[in-house]
C-alpha positions as a Markdown table, in Angstrom:
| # | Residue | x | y | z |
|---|---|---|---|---|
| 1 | Unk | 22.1 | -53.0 | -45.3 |
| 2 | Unk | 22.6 | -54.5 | -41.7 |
| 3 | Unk | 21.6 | -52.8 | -38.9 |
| 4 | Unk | 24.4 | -52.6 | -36.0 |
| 5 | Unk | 22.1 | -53.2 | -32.3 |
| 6 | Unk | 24.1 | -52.3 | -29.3 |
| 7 | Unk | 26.2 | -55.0 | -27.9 |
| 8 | Unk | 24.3 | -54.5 | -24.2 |
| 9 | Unk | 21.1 | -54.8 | -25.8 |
| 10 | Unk | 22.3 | -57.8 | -27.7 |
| 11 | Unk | 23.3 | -59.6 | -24.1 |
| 12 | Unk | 20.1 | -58.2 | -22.5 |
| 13 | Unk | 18.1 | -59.7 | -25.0 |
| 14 | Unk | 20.0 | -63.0 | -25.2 |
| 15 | Unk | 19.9 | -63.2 | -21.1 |
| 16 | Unk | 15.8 | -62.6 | -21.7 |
| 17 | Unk | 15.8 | -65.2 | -24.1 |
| 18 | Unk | 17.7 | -67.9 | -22.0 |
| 19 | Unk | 15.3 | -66.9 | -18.9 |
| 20 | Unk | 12.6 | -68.1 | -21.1 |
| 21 | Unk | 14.2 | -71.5 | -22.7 |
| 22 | Unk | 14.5 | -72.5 | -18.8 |
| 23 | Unk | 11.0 | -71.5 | -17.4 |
| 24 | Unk | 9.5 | -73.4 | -21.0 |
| 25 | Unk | 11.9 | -76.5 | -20.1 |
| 26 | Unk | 10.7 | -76.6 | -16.3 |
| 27 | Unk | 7.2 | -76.3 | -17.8 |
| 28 | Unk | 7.8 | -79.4 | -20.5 |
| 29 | Unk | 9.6 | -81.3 | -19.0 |
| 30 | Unk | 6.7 | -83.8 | -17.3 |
| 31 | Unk | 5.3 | -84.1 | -20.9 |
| 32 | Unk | 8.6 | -84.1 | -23.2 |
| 33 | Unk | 11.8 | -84.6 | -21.7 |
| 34 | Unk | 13.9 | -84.3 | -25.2 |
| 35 | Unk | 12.4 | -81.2 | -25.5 |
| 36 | Unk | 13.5 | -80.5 | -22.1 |
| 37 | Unk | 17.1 | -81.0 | -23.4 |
| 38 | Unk | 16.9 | -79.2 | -26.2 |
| 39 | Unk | 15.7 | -75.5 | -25.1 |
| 40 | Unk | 18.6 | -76.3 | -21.8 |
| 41 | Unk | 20.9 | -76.5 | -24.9 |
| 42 | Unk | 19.5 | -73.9 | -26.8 |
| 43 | Unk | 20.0 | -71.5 | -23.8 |
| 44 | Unk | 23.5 | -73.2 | -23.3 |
| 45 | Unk | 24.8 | -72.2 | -26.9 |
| 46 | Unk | 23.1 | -68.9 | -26.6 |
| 47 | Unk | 25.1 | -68.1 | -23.6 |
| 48 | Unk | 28.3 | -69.3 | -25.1 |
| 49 | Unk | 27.7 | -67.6 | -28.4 |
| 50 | Unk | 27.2 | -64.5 | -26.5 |
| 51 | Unk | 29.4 | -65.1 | -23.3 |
| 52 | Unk | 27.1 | -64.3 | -20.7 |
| 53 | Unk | 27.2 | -66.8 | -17.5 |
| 54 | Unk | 24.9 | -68.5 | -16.5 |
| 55 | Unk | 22.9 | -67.8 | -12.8 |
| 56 | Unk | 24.1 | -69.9 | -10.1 |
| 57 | Unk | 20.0 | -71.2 | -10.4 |
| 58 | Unk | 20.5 | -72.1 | -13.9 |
| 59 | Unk | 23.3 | -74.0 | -13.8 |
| 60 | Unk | 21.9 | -76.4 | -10.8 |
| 61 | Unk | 18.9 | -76.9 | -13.3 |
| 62 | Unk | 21.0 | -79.3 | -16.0 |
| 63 | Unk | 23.7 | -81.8 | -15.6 |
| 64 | Unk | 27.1 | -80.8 | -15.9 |
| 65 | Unk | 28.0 | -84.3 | -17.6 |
| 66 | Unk | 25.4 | -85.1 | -20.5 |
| 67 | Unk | 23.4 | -81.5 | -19.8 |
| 68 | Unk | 20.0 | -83.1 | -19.4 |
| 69 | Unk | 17.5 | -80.9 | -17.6 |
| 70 | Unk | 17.6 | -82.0 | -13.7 |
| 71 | Unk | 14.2 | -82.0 | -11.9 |
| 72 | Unk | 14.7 | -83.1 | -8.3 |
| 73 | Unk | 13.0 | -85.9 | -8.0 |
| 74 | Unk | 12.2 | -87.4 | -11.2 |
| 75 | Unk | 15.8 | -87.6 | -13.0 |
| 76 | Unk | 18.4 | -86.0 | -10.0 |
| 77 | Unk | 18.9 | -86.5 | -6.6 |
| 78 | Unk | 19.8 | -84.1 | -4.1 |
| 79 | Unk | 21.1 | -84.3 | -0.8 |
| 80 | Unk | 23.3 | -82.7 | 1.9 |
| 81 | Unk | 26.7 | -84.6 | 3.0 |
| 82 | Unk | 29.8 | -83.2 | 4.7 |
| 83 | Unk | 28.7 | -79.4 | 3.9 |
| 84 | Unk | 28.0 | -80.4 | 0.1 |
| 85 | Unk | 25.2 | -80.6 | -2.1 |
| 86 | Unk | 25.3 | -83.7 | -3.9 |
| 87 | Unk | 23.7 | -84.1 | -7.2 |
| 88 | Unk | 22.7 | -87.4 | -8.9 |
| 89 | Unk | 21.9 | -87.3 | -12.4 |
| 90 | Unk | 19.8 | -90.9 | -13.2 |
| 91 | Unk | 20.5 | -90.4 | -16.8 |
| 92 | Unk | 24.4 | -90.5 | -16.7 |
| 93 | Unk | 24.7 | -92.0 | -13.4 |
| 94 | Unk | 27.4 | -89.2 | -12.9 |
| 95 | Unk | 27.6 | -87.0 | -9.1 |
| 96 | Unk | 28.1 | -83.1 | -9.4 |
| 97 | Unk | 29.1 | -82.4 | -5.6 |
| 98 | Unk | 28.7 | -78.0 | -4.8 |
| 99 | Unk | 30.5 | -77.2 | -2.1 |
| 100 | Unk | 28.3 | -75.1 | 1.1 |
| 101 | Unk | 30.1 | -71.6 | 1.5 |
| 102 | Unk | 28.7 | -69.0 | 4.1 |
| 103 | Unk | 27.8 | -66.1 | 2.7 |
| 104 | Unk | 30.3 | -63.0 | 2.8 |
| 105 | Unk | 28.2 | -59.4 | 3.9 |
């Protein structure tokens, strides 16, 4: 016999999960970066399985393009240009441009 668990605990605890895959994929990825990739695509398909956006942090955190885990720095570039941020991604050679907005109060 199944047991039915409410939908909203089902989408808190997948949004609990995917906080975790990120913080273990930060924390791994000096020492594995395939690993890296995986739990970012773990917490991907969780999301989309569940459809649950993803924070505005989480999504600056993996390439759009081949969804490798970004670490400014090491596998991404980041700069500032003509009110844009302008990611790199040195793995796919591929630009993600986020356009600066002021905030609305």
């Amino acid at each position: 016999m199944k047991k039915n668990i409410d939908p909203e605990k089902q989408k808190k605890l997948a949004v609990e999960r995917m906080e975790i895959l990120f913080k273990k994929a930060e924390d791994v990825f000096t020492k594995n970066a395939e690993r890296a990739n995986r739990y970012i695509a773990i917490a991907r398909r969780i999301a989309m399985k569940m459809n649950i956006r993803l924070t505005k942090i989480q999504k600056r955190h993996f390439c759009k393009h081949c969804y490798s885990f970004l670490l400014s720095g090491v596998n991404a570039t980041n700069r500032t240009r003509n009110g844009k941020i302008i990611t790199y991604c040195k793995v796919c050679k591929k630009y993600t441009r986020i356009p600066l907005t002021k905030r609305k109060l």
